[in-house]
C-alpha positions as CSV (number, residue, x, y, z in Angstrom):
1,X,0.4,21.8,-7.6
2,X,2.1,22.7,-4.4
3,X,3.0,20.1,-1.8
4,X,3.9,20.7,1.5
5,X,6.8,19.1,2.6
6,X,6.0,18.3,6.2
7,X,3.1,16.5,4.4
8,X,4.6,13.9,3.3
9,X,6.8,11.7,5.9
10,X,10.3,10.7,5.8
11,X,9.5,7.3,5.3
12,X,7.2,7.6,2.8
13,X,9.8,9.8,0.8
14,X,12.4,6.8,1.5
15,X,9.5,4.9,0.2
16,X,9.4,6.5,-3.0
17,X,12.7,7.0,-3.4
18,X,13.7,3.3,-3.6
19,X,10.9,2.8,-5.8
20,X,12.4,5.3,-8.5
21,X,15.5,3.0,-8.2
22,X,13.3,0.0,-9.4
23,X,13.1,-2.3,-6.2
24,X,9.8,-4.3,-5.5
25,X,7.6,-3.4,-2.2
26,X,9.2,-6.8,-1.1
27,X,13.0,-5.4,-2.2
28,X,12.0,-2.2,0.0
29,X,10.7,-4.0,2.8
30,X,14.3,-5.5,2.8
31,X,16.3,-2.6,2.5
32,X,14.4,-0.4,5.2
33,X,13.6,-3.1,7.8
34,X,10.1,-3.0,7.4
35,X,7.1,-5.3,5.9
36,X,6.1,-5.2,2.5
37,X,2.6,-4.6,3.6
38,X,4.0,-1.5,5.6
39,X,6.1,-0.2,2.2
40,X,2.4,-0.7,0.0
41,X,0.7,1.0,3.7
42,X,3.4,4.2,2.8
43,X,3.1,3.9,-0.7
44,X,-0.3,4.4,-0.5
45,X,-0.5,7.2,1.8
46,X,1.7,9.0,-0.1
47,X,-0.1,8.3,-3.4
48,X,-3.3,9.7,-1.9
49,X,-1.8,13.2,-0.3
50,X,-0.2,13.7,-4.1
51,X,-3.5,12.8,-5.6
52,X,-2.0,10.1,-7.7
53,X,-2.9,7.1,-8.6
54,X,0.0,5.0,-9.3
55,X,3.6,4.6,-8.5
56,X,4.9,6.1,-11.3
57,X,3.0,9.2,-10.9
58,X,3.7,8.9,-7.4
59,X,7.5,9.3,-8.3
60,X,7.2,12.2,-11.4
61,X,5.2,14.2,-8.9
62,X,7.7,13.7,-6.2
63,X,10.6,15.0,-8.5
64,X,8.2,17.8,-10.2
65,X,7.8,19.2,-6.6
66,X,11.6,18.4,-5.9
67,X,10.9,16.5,-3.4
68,X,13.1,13.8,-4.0
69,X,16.1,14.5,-6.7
């Protein structure tokens, strides 16, 4: 699978980021400035443009496509 970078924002890569470090939606929320509901809103986006269906896919496809490190 090939993913396009400019797919997938820079929030949403912030997103996934911070949930590879373990934090809650809620945690992330906190840490970005944002709403939970917005964090699950980019989680979710993100999940469907990978074609993933949860977060922990969402994260090994990131790093298989070196997205995030």
């Amino acid at each position: 699978m090939t993913i396009k970078r400019s797919s997938i924002t820079s929030k949403q890569l912030e997103v996934i980021k911070l949930i590879d470090k373990g934090l809650t939606s809620y945690e992330i929320g906190l840490e970005m400035g944002i709403r939970e509901n917005t964090v699950k809103s980019h989680r979710q986006t993100a999940m469907g443009l990978l074609g993933v269906n949860n977060a922990g896919d969402l994260v090994r496809v990131c790093k298989e496509e070196n997205l995030i490190e």
